[in-house]
C-alpha positions as a printed Julia matrix, in Angstrom:
87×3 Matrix{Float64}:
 -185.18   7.9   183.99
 -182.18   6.87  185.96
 -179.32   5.04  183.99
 -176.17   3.43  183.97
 -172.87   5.56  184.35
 -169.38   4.24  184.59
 -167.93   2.71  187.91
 -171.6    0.85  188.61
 -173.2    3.69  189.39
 -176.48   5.29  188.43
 -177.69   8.48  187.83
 -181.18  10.66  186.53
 -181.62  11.44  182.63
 -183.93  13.5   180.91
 -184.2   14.52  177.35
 -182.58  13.49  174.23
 -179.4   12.51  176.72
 -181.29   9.3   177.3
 -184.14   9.49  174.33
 -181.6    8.78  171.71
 -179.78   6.17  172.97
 -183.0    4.39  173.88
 -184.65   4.99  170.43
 -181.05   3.79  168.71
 -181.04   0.4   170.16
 -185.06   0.08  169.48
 -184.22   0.74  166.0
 -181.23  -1.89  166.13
 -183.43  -4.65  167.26
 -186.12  -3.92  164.69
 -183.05  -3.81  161.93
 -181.72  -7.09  163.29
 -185.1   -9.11  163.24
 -185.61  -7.18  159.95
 -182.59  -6.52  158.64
 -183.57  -5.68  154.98
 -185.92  -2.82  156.23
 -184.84   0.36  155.02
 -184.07   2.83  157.14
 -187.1    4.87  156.36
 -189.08   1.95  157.08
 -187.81   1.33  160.64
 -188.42   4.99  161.11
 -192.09   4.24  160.14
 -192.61   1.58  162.41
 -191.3    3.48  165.29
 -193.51   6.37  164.56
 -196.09   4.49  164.38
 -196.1    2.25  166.54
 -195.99   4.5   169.67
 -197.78   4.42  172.33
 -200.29   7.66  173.12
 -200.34   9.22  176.44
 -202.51  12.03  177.22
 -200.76  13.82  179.68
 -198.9   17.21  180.7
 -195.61  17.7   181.62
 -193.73  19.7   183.29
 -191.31  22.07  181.06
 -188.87  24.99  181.94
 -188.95  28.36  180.14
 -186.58  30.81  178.83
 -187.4   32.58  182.31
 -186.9   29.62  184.45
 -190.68  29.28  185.38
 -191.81  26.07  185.09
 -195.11  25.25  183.11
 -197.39  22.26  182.01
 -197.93  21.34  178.47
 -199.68  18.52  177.18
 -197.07  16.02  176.11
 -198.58  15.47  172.38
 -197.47  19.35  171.72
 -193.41  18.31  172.6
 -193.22  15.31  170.83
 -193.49  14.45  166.6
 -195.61  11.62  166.84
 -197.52  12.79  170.1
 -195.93   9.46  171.69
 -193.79   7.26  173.46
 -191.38   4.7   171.86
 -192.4    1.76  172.34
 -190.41  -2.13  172.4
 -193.55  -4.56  173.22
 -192.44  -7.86  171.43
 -196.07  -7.11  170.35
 -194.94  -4.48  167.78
């Protein structure tokens, strides 16, 4: 995913470097529509409400070789997070 850097300029993330931040401000909206939600509950609905994608991807290995793995086996839930008004 390519994001914002300092000095207007863009560059490519992968990984919890962009994961985390992106999760963290889905959580903050949920919390300020809902702000009496515990924690655990806002976790909940995140996990939940997901969205499943049955695909591989590519990952690198301790010997640098590159191999495909279904996505479901790298991530918790098995899915993507997901900030459809819809939720």
């Amino acid at each position: 995913m390519y994001t914002t850097i300092p000095n207007n300029t863009y560059r490519y993330s992968r990984g919890t470097s962009i994961a985390t931040p992106m999760v963290s401000g889905i959580a903050a909206l949920i919390r300020s529509h809902y702000p009496k939600l515990k924690a655990s509950q806002v976790k909940k609905i995140l996990m939940n409400s997901g969205i499943s994608y049955n695909i591989d991807v590519e990952m690198t290995v301790e010997d640098d070789t590159k191999i495909m793995v279904p996505f479901s086996d790298l991530s918790k839930s098995g899915k993507i997070v997901n900030s459809s008004p819809n939720l």
